[in-house]
N, CA and C atoms as a LAMMPS dump frame, in Angstrom:
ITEM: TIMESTEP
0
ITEM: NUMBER OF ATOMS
405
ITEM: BOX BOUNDS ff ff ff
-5.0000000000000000e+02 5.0000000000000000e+02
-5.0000000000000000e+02 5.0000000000000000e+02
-5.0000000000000000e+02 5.0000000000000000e+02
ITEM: ATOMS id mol type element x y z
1 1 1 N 25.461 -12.789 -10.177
2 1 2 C 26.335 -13.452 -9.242
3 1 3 C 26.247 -12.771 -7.881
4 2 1 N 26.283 -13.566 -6.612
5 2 2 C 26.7 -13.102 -5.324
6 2 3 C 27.712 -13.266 -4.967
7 3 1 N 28.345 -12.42 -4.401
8 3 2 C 29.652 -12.614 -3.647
9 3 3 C 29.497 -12.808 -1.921
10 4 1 N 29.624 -13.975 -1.505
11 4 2 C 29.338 -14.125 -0.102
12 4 3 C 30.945 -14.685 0.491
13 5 1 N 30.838 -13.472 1.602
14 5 2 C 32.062 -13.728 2.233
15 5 3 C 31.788 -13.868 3.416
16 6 1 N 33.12 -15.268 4.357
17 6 2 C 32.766 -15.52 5.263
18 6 3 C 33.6 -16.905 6.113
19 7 1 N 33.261 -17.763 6.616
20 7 2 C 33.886 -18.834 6.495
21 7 3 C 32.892 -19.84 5.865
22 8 1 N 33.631 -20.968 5.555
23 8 2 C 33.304 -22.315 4.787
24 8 3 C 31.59 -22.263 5.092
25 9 1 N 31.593 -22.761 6.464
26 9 2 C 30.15 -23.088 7.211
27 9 3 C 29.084 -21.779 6.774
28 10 1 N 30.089 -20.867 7.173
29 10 2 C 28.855 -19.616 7.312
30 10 3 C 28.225 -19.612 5.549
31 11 1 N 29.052 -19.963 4.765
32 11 2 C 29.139 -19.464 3.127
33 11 3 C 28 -20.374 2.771
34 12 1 N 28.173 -21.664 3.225
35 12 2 C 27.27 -22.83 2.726
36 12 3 C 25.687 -22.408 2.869
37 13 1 N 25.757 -22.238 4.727
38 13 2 C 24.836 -21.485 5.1
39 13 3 C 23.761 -20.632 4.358
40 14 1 N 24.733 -19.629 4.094
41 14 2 C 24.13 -18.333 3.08
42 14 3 C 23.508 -18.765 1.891
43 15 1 N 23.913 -19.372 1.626
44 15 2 C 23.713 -19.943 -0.124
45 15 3 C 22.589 -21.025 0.311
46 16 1 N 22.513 -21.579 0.925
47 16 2 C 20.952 -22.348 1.727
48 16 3 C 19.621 -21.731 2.02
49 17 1 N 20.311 -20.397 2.588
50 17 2 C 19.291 -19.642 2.994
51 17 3 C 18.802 -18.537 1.398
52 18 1 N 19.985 -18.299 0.827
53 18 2 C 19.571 -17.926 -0.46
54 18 3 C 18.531 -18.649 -0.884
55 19 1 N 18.73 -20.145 -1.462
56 19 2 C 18.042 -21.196 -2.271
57 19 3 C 16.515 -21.117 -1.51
58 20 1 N 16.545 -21.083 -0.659
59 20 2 C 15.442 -20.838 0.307
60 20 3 C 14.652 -20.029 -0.233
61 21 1 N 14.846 -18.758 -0.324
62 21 2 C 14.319 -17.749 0.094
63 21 3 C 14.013 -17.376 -1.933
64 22 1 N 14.504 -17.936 -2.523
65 22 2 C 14.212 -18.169 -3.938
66 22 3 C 12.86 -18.682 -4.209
67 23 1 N 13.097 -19.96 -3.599
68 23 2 C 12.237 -21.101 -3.844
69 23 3 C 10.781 -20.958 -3.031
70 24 1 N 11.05 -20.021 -2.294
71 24 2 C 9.75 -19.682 -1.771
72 24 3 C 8.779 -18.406 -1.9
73 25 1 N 9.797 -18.161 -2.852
74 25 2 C 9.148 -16.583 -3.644
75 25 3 C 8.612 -16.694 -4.866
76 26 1 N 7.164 -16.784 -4.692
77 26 2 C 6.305 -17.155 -5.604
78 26 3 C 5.501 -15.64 -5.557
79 27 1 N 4.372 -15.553 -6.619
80 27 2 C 3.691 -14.69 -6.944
81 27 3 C 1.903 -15.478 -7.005
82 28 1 N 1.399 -14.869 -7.039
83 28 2 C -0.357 -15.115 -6.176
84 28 3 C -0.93 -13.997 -7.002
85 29 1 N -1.837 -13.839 -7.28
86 29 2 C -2.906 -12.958 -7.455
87 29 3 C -4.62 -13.11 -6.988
88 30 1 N -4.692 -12.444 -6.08
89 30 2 C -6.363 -12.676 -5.374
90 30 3 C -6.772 -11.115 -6.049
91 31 1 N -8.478 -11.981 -6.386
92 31 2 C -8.829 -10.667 -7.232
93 31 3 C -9.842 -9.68 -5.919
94 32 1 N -9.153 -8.681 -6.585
95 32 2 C -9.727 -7.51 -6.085
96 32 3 C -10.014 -6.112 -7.243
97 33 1 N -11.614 -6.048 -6.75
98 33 2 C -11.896 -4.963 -7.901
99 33 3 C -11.362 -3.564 -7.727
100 34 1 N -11.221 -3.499 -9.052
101 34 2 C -10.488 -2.16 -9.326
102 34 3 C -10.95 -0.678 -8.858
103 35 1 N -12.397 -0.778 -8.068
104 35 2 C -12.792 0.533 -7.281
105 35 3 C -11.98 -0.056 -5.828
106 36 1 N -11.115 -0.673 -5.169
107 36 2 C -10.852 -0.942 -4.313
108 36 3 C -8.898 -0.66 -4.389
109 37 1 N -8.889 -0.73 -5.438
110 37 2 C -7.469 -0.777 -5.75
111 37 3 C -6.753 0.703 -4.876
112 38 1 N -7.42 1.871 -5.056
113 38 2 C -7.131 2.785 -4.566
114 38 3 C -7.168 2.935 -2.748
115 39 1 N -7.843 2.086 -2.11
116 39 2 C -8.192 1.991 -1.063
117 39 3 C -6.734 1.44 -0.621
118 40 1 N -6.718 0.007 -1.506
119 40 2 C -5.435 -0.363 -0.58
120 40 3 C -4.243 0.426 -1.305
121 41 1 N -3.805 1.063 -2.178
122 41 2 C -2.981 1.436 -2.263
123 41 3 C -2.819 2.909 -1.311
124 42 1 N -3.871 3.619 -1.01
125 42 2 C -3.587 4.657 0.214
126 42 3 C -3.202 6.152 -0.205
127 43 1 N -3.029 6.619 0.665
128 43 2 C -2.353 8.226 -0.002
129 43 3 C -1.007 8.296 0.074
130 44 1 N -0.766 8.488 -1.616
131 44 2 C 0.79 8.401 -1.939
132 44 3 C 1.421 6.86 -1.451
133 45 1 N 0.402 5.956 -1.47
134 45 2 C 1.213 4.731 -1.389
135 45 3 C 1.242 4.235 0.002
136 46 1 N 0.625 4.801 1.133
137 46 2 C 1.005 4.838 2.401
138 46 3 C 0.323 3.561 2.719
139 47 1 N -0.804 2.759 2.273
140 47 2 C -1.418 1.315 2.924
141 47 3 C -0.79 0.705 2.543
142 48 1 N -0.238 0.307 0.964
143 48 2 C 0.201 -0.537 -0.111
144 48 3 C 1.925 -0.266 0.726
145 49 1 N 2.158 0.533 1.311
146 49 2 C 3.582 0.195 1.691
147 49 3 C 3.73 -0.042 3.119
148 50 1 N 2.528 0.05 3.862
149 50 2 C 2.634 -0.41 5.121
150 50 3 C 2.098 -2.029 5.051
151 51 1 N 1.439 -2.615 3.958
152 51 2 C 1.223 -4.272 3.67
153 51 3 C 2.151 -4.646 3.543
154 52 1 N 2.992 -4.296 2.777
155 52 2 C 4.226 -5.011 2.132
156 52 3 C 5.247 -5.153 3.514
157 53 1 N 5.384 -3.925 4.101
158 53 2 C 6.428 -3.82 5.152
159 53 3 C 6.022 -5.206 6.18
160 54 1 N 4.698 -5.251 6.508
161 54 2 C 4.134 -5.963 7.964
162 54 3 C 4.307 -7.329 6.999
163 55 1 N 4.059 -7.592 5.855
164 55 2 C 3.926 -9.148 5.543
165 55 3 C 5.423 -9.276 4.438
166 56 1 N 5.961 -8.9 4.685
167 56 2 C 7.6 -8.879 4.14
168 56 3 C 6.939 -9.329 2.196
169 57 1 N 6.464 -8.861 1.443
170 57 2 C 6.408 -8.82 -0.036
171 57 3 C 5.932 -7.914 -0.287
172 58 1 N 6.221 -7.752 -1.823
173 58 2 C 5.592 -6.881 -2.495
174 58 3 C 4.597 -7.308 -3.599
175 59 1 N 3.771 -6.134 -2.943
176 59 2 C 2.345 -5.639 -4.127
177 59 3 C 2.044 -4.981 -4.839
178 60 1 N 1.456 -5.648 -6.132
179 60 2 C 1.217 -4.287 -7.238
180 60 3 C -0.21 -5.006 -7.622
181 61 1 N -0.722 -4.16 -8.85
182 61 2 C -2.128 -4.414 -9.159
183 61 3 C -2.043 -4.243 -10.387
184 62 1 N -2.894 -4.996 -10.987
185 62 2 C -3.973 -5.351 -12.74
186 62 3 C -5.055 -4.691 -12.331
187 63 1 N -5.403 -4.37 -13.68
188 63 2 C -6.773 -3.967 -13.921
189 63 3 C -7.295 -4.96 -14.991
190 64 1 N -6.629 -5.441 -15.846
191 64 2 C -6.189 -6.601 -16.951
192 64 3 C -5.933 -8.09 -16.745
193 65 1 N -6.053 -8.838 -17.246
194 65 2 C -7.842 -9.105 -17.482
195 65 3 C -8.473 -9.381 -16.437
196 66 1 N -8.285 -9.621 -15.669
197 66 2 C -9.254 -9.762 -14.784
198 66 3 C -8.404 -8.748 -13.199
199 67 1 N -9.551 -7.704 -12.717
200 67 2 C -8.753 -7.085 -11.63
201 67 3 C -8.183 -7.861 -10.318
202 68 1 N -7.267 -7.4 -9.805
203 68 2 C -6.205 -8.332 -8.967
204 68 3 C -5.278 -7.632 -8.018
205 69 1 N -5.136 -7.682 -7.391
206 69 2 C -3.846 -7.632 -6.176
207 69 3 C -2.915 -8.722 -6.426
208 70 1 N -1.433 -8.321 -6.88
209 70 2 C -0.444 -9.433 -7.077
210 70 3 C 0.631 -9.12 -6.206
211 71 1 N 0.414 -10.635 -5.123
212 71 2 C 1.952 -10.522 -4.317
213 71 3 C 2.492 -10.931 -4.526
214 72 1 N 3.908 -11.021 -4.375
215 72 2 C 5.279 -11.721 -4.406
216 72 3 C 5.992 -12.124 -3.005
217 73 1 N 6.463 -13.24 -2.933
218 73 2 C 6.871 -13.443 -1.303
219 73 3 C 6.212 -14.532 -1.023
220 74 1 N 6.851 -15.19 0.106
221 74 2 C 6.56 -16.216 0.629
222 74 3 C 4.908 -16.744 0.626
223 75 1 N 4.839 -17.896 0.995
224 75 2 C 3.463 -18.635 1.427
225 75 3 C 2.789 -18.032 2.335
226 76 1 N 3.731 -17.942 3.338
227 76 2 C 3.152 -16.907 4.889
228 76 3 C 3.078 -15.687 4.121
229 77 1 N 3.883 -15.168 4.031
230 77 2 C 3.861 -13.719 4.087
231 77 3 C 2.701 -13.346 2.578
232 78 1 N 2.622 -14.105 1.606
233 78 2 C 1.876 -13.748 0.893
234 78 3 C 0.266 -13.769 1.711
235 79 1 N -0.319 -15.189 2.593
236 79 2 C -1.388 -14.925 2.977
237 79 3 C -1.562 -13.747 3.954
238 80 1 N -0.41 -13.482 4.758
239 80 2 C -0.383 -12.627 5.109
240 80 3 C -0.891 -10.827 4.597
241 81 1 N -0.275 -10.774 3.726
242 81 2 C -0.933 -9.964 2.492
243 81 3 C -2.154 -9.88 2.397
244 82 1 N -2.947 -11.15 2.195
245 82 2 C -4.057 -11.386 1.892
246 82 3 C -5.267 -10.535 2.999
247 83 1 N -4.418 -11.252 3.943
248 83 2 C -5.566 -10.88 5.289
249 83 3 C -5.14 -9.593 5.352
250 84 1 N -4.038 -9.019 5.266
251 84 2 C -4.249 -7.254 5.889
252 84 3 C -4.862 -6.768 5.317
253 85 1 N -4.503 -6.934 3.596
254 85 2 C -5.83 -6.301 2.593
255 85 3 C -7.183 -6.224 3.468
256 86 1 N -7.945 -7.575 3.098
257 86 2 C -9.19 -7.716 3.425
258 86 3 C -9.356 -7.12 4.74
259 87 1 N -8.589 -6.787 5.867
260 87 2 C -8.818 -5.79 7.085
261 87 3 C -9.042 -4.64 6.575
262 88 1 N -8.142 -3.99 5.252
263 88 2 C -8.277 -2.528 5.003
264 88 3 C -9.508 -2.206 4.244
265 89 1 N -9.844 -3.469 3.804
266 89 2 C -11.025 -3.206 3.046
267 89 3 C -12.606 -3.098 3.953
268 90 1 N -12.415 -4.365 4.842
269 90 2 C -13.58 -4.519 5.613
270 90 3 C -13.985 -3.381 6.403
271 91 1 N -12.555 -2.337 6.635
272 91 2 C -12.535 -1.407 7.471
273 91 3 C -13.833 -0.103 6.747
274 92 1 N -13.649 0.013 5.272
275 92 2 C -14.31 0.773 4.4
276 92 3 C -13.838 2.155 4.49
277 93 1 N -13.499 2.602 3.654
278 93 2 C -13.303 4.046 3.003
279 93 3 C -14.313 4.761 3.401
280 94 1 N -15.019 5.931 4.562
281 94 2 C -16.162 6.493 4.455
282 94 3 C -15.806 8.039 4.108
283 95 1 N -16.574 8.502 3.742
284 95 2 C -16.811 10.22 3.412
285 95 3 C -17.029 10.572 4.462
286 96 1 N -16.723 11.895 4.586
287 96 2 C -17.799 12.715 5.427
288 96 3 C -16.934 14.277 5.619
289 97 1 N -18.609 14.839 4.65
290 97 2 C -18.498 16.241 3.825
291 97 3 C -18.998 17.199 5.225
292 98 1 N -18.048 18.332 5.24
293 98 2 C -18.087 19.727 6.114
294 98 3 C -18.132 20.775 5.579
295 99 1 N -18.821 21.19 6.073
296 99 2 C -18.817 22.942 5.828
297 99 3 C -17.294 23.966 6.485
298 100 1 N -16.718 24.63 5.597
299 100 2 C -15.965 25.36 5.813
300 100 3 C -16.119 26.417 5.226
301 101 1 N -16.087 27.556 5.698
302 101 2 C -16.304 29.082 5.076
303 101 3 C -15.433 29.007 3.598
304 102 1 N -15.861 29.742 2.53
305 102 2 C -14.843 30.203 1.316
306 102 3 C -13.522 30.769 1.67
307 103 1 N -13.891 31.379 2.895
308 103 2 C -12.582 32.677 3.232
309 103 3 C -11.444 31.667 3.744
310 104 1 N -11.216 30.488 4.327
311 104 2 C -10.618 29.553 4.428
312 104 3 C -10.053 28.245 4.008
313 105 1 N -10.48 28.359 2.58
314 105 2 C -10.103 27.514 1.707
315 105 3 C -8.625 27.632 1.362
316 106 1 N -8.088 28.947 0.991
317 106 2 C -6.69 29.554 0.594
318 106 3 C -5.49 28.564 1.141
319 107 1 N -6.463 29.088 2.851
320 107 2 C -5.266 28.608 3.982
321 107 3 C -5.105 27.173 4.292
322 108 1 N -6.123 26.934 3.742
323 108 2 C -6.138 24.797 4.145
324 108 3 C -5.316 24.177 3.141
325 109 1 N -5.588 24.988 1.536
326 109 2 C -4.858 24.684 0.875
327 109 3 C -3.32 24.73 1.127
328 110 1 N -3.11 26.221 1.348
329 110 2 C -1.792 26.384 1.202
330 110 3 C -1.1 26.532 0.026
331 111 1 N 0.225 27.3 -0.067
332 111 2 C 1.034 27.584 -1.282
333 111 3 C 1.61 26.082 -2.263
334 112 1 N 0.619 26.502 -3.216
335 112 2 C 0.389 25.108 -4.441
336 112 3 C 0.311 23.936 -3.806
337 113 1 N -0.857 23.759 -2.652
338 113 2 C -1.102 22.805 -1.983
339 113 3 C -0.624 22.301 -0.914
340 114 1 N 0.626 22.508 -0.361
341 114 2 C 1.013 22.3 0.196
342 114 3 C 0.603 21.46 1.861
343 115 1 N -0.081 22.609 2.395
344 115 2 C -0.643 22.465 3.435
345 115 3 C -1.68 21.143 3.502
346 116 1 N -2.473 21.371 2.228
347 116 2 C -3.329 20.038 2.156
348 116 3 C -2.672 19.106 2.104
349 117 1 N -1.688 18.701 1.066
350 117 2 C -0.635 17.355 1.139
351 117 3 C -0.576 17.15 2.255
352 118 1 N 0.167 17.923 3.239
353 118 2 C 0.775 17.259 4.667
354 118 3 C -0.522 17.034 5.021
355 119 1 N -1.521 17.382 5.591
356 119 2 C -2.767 17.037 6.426
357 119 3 C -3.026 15.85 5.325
358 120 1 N -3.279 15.462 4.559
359 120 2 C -3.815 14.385 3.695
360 120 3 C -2.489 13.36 4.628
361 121 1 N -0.954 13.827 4.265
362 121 2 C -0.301 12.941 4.776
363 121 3 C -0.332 12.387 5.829
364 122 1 N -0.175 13.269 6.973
365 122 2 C -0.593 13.045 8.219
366 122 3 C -1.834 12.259 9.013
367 123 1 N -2.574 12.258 8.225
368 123 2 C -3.965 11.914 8.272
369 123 3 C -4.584 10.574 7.728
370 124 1 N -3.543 10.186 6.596
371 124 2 C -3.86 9.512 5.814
372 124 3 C -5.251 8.932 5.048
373 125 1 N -5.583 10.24 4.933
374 125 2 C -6.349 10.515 4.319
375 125 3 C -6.834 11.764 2.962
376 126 1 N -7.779 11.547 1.99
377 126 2 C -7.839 12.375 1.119
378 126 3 C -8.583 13.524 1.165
379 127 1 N -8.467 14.687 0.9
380 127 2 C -9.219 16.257 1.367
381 127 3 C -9.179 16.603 0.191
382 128 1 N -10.663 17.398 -0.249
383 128 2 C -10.856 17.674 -1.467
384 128 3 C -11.641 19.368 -1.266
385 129 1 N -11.443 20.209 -1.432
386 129 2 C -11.79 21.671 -1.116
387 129 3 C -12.585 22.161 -2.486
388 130 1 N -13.686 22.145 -1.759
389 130 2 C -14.612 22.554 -2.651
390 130 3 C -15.917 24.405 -2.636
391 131 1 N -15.663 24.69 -3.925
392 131 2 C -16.402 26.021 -3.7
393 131 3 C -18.221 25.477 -3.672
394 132 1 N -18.277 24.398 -3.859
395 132 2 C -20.277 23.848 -3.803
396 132 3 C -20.321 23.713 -2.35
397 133 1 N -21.653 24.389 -2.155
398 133 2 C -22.761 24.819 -1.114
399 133 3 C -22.862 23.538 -0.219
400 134 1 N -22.994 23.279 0.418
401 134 2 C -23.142 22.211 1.408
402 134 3 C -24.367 21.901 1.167
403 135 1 N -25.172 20.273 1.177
404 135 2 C -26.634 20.049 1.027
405 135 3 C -27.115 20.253 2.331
């Protein structure tokens, strides 16, 4: 149950815009493969919650049976969805491996990671500290 308070007009109103906003909240699934899933979902969630924010629904993902991106939310806002994805994707995930001394690994890390989290956060991006030799 809702409790909408207000006057007569405004109440009717509400309950219009409720029915509305029901009836236009459907769910979609456009497939997207599951090496991609991680792309749009981001570090700690940070793409997958900046889609949802800019196209007002929410997204989650299958791997089952067939892989997928599933929105919820409007017509607009679901294609909406659609297209930011495919921007984050077209954009592509690239690597690119550096040399950093051993003696500085400690400090990038930081106490039980720390330091790396925030720069990953900040960055939005993933850092992986490795003791192998550079090719």
């Amino acid at each position: 149950a809702c409790l909408v308070t207000g006057t007569a007009t405004q109440r009717e109103a509400a309950h219009k815009m409720m029915l509305q906003l029901i009836e236009d909240d459907e769910e979609e699934r456009f497939p997207v493969p599951v090496e991609a899933h991680r792309v749009l979902i981001g570090v700690r969630g940070a793409t997958v919650k900046r889609l949802e924010a800019e196209s007002m629904t929410s997204i989650g993902f299958e791997s089952t049976p067939e892989p997928a991106m599933v929105v919820r939310g409007s017509a607009e806002g679901r294609a909406k969805a659609r297209e930011l994805a495919e921007a984050v994707l077209t954009e592509g995930q690239l690597e690119e491996q550096f040399y950093v001394e051993n003696r500085y690994h400690g400090y990038l890390i930081g106490p039980q990671g720390t330091t790396v989290r925030e720069l990953e956060t900040q960055s939005n991006t993933r850092i992986r500290v490795s003791d192998e030799e550079p090719i």
